[in-house]
N, C-alpha and C positions, 0 to 999 in steps of 0.2 A: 599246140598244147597236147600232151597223151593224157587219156584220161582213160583209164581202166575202171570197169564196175564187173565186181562178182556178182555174178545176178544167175537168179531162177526163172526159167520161162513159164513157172507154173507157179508162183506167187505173185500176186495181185500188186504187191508194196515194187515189186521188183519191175516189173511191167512199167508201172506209171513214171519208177526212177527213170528207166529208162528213155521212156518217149520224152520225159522233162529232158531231157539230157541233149535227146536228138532234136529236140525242137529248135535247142540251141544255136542248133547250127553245127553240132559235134558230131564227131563219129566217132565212139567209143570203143576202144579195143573189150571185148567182150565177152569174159572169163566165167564158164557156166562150172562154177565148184567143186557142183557134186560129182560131175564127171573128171573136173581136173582142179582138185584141192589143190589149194596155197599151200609151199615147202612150211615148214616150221620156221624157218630161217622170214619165210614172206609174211606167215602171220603174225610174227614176234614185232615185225617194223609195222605191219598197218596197227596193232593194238597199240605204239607208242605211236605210232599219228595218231591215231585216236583221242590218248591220254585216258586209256581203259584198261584195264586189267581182264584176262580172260573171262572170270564168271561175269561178266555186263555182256560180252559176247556169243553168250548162251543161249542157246533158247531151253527156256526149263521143260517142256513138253518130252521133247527129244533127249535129252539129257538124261532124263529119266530113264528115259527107255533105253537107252546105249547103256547105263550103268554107268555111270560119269560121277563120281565124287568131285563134289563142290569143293571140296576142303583142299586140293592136291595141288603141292606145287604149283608154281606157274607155267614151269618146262611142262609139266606131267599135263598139263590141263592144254597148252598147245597142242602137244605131241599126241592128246585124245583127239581134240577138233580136226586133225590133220587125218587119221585114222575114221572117223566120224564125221564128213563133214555138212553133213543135215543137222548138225546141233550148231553149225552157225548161225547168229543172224545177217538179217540179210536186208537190203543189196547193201554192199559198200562198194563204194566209189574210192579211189585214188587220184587225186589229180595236181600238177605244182605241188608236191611235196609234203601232200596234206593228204586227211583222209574224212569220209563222212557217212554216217550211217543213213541211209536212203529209210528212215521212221520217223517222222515222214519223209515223202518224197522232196519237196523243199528244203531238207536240212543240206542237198548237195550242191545248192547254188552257190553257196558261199565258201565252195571250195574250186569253184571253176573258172 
């Protein structure tokens, strides 16, 4: 099974996905964002795994601070995150065809 998680080694939520992940028994191909953001094209398919629309994917703190209108398109609101990518949240997990916000860390068993 591949199972890819966007993850921060410096957020706490992201941490625990993870070691949830490896306790498993997985070994996660292991995508740190901030240094190598998802294409537009990759965040447009994890938000319809999701069944989210970009503003759920926000984190409003950062957002702010990038200067990020809520209001913008759906393209326009990728195509920021993708440019900005510390205004995502975080970890998400990929895995069989699905996708799962690691808030809590729990919510990704049920995608593995």
């Amino acid at each position: 099974m591949s199972v890819i998680i966007y993850h921060n080694p410096r957020c706490s939520k992201s941490r625990e996905t993870l070691k949830l992940i490896q306790e498993k028994g997985i070994a996660p191909q292991i995508v740190e964002y901030l240094k190598t953001p998802p294409s537009a094209e990759e965040l447009d398919n994890i938000l319809k795994m999701l069944g989210l629309e970009p503003q759920a994917l926000l984190r409003s703190k950062e957002s702010k601070e990038a200067g990020i209108d809520m209001t913008q398109p759906r393209a326009a609101l990728i195509r920021a995150m993708v440019a900005n990518p510390a205004v995502i949240e975080r970890p998400i997990v990929v895995a069989n065809g699905k996708a799962a916000l690691g808030r809590p860390p729990e919510n990704v068993l049920e995608i593995l």
